[in-house]
C-alpha positions in Angstrom: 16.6 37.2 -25.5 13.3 35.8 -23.6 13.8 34.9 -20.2 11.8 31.2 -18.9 9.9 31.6 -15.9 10.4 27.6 -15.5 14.0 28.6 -13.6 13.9 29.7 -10.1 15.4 32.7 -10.2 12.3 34.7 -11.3 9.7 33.0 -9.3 8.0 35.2 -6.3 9.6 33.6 -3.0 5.9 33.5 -1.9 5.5 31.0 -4.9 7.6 29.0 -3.5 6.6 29.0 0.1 3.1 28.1 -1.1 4.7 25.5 -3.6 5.8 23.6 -0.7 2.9 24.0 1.8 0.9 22.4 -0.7 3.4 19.7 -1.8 3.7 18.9 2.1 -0.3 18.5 2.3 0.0 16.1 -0.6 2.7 14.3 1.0 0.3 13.9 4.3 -2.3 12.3 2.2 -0.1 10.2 0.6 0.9 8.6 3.6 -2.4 8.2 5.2 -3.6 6.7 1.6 -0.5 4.4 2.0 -1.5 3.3 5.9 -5.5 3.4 5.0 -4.6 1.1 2.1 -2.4 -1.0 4.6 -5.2 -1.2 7.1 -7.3 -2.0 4.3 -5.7 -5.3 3.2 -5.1 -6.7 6.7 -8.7 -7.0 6.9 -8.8 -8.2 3.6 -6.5 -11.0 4.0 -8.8 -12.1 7.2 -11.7 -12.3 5.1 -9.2 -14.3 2.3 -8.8 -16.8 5.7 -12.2 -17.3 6.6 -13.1 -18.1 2.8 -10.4 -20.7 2.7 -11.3 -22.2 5.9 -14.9 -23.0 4.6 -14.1 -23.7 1.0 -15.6 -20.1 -0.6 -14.5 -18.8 -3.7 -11.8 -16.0 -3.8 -14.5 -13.8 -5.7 -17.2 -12.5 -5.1 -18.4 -10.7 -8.1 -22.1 -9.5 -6.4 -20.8 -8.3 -3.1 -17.9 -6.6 -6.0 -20.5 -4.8 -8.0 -22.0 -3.6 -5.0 -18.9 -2.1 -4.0 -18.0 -0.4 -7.4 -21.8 1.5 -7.5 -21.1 2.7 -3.5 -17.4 4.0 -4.5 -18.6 5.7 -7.9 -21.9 7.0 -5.9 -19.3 8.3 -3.1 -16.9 9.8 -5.7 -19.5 11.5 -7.3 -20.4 13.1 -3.8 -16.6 13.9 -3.3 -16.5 15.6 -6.9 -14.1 13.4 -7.8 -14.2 11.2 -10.9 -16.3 7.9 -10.7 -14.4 6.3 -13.3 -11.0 7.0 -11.9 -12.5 5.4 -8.8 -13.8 2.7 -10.2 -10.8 1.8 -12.4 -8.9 2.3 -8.5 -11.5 -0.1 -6.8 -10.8 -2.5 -10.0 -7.0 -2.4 -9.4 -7.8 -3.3 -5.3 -9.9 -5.9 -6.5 -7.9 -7.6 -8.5 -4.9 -7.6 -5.9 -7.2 -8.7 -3.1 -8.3 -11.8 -5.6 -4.7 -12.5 -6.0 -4.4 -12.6 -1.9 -7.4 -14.9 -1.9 -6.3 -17.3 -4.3 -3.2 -17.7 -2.9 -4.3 -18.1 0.7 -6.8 -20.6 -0.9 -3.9 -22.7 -2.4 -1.7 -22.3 0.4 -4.4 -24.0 2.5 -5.4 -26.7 0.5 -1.8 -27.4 0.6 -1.8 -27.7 4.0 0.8 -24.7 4.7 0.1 -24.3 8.7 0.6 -20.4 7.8 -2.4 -20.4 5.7 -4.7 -20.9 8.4 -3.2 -19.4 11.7 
């Protein structure tokens, strides 16, 4: 019978301790994504404000475009995929459009929250 070293029992307690100082790193940078992100879309949500307020369009594909070829040019730097970054810029686009549009609705409505 073959014994699995996917249990455990058989794996080096220095594995382990290394399994977790790593894991704990990951965690760290998961929360600072999480509060970057956060920090990220307040300002965003400003800028969704002041385009409402003077009647500018949610999107803004130029200043977009832009800001894909500085994120792929900085993952590139970073050694980290450009399209995975792009497609992760996309997906924070897209959400940030959502903001704007609503924002913009919720002001031409005349919701007081909209513009305060």
């Amino acid at each position: 019978m073959t014994t699995s070293s996917t249990g455990t029992g058989d794996v080096d307690p220095a594995v382990h301790k290394e399994l977790a100082r790593l894991r704990d790193s990951i965690d760290n940078i998961d929360a600072a994504v999480v509060h970057l992100l956060a920090e990220r879309f307040k300002a965003t949500q400003q800028v969704g404000h002041l385009k409402a307020a003077h009647q500018l369009p949610p999107a803004d594909p130029a200043r977009e475009a832009r800001q894909i070829a500085r994120l792929r040019a900085l993952a590139e730097d970073a050694k980290l995929d450009p399209g995975f970054a792009e497609k992760f810029l996309n997906f924070i686009i897209a959400e940030v459009i959502r903001h704007h549009e609503r924002i913009a609705e919720d002001s031409a409505d005349g919701d007081p929250a909209a513009t305060s």
